[in-house]
C-alpha positions as CSV (number, residue, x, y, z in Angstrom):
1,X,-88.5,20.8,162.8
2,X,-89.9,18.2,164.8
3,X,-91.9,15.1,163.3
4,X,-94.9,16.6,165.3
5,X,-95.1,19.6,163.0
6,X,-94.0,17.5,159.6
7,X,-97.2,15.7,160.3
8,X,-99.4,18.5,160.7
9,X,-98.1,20.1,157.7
10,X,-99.2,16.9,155.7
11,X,-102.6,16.6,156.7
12,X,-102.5,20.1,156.0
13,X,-101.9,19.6,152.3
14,X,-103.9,16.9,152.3
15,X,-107.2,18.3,153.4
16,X,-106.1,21.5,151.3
17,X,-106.4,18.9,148.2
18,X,-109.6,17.0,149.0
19,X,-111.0,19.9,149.5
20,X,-110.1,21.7,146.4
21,X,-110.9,18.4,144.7
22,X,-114.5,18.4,146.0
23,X,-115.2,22.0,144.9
24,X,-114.0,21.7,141.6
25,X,-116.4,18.5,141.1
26,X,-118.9,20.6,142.7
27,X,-118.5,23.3,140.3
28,X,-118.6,20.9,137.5
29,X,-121.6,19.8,138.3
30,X,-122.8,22.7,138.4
31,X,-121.8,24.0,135.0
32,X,-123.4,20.7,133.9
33,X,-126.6,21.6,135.1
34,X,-126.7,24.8,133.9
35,X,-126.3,23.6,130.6
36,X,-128.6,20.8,130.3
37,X,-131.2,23.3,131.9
38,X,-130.6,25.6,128.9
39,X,-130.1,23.1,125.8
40,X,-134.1,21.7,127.2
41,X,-135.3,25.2,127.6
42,X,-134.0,26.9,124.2
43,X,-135.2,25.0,121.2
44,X,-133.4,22.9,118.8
45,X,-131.4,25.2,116.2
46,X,-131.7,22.4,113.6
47,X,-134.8,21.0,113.8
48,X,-136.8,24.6,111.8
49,X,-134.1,24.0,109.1
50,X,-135.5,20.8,107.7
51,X,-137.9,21.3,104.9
52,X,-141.2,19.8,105.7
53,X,-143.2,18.4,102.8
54,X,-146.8,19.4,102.9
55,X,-150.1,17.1,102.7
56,X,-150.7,18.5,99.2
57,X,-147.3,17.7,97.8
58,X,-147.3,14.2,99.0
59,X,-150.8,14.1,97.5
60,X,-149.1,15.4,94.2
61,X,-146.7,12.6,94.1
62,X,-148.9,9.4,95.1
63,X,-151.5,10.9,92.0
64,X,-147.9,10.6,89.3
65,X,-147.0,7.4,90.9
66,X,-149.9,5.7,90.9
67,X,-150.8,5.0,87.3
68,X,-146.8,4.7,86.5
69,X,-146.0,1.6,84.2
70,X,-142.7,0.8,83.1
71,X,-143.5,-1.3,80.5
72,X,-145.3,1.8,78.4
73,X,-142.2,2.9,76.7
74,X,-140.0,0.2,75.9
75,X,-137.6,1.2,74.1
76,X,-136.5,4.9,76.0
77,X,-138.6,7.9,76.4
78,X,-139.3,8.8,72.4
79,X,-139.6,5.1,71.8
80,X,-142.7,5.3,69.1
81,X,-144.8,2.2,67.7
82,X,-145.0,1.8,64.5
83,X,-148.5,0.7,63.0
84,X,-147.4,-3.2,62.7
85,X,-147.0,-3.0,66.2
86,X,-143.1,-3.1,66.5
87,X,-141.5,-0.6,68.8
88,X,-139.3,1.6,67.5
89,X,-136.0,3.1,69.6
90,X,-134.8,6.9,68.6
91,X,-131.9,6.9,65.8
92,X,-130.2,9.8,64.3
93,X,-131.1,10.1,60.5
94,X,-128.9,8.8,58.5
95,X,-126.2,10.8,55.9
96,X,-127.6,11.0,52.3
97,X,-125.5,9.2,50.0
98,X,-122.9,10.6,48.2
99,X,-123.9,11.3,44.2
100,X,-122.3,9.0,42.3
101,X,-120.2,10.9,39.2
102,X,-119.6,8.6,35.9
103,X,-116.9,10.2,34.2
104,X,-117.2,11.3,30.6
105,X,-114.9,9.4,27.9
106,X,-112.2,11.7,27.0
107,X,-112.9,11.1,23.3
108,X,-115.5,9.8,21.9
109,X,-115.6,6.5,19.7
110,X,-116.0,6.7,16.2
111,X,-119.3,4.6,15.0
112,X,-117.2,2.0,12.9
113,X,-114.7,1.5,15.8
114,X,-117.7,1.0,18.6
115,X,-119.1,-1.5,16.1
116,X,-116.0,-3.2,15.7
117,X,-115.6,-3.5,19.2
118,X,-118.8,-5.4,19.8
119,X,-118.0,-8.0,17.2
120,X,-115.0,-8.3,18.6
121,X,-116.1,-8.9,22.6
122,X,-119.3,-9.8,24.0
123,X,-121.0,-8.0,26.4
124,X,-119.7,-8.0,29.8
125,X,-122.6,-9.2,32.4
126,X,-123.9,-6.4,34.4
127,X,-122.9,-7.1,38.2
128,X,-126.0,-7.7,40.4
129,X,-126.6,-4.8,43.0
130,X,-125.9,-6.3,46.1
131,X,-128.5,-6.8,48.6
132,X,-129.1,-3.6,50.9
133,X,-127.8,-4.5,54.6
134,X,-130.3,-4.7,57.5
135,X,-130.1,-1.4,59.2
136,X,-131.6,-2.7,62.6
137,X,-131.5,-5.4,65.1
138,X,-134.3,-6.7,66.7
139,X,-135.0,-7.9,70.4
140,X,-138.1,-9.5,72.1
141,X,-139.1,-8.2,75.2
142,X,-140.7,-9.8,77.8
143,X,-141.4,-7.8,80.6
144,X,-139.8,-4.4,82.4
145,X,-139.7,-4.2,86.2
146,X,-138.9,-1.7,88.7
147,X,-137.0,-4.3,91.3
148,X,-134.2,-6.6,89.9
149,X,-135.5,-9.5,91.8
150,X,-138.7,-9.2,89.5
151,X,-136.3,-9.1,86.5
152,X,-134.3,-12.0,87.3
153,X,-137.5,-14.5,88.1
154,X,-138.8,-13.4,84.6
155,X,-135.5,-14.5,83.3
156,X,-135.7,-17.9,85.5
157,X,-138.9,-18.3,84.3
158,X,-138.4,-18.0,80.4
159,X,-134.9,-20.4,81.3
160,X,-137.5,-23.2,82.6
161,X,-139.0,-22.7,79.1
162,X,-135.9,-23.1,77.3
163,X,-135.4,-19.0,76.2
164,X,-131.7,-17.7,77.3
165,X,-133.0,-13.7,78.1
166,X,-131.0,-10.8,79.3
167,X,-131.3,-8.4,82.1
168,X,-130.8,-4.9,80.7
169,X,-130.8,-1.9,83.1
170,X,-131.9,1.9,81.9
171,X,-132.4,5.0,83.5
172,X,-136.2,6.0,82.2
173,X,-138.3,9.1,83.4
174,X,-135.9,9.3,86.4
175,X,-136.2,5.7,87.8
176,X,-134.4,2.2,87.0
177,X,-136.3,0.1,84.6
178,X,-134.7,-3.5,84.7
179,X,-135.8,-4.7,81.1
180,X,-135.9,-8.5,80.2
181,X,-134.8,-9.0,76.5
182,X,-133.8,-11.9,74.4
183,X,-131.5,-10.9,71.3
184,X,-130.3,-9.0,69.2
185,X,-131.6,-11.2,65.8
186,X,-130.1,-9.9,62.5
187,X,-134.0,-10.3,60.7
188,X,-137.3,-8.9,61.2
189,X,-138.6,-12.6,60.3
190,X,-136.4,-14.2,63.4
191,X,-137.2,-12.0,65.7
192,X,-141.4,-12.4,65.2
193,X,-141.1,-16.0,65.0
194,X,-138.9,-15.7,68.4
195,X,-141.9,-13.4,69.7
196,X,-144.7,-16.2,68.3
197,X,-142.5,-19.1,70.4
198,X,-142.4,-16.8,73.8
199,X,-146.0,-15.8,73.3
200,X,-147.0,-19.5,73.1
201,X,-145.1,-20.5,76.2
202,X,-147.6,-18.0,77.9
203,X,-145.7,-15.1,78.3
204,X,-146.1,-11.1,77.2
205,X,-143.9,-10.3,74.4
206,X,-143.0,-6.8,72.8
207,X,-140.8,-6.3,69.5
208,X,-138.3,-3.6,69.8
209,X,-135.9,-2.3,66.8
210,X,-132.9,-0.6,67.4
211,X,-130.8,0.8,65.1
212,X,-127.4,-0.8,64.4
């Protein structure tokens, strides 16, 4: 074969290539097209699947957000306030005591021997009761906030006034309440006197009781 032909049959194969390479982008194109014409014509399948909140329902939810204070219950959601104004946090009842059985003497003294035994040895002194232990602890709180910032320049605050307070974090009627509490005190006693010393430095103060 000459070089004549060898060079025809290249530019052969060649144009056969650009060719095919031009009507396959051409086809593309067109598939393209054809596509982006129907995804703008047919509408969205996600965007009817969305819930859409109605004017009455966000109503609904500004009306139980709006008068909304965190500081109302204190001490949880059946927090109740006793008449001397201390708050009172939920505690399981306690167990009654267990009756206390004396044994019986297994025979009985006769009168000259129990006399006998008193001349003998005095009395012994009857032990004092001891004290009943405080069931509660007592915090003072000064302040609940919605936003942690608030809580932690409420604790600055009562710093600059010499009060070392705590940042305590509950979950209450579905949102976080960041409560600022200084405590626990053992007494009843220490903890108003703490809530007298806070009130003077010009700051809100609430007694709350726990149960130990």
């Amino acid at each position: 074969m000459s070089s004549a032909s060898k060079s025809a049959g290249n530019k052969s194969q060649k144009g056969g290539f650009v060719l095919g390479l031009i009507v396959g982008l051409l086809v593309g194109l067109a598939v393209a097209l054809g596509v982006a014409l129907y995804i703008t014509k047919s509408p969205f399948p996600f965007m009817n699947k969305v819930p859409q909140r109605t004017a009455e329902q966000d109503a609904q939810e500004a009306e139980r957000n709006k008068n909304w204070d965190p500081n109302a219950p204190l001490a949880g959601k059946s927090a109740a306030r006793s008449a001397s104004g201390v708050v009172v946090a939920p505690v399981a009842s306690a167990p009654a005591p267990a009756p206390v059985v004396t044994a019986a003497p297994a025979v009985q003294a006769s009168a000259p021997t129990r006399a006998a035994a008193k001349a003998e040895a005095p009395a012994a002194a009857t032990p004092a009761a001891p004290a009943a232990a405080e069931a509660y602890s007592y915090f003072v709180q000064a302040g609940a906030f919605t936003r942690p910032e608030e809580a932690e320049t409420q604790k600055a605050k009562l710093a600059i006034q010499g009060f070392t307070a705590k940042v305590m974090e509950r979950e209450q009627n579905g949102r976080t309440v960041f409560r600022v509490r200084l405590g626990p005190m053992d007494t009843r006693d220490a903890a108003e006197d703490l809530q007298r010393k806070i009130e003077g430095a010009g700051f809100e103060a609430n007694l709350v009781r726990v149960q130990r």
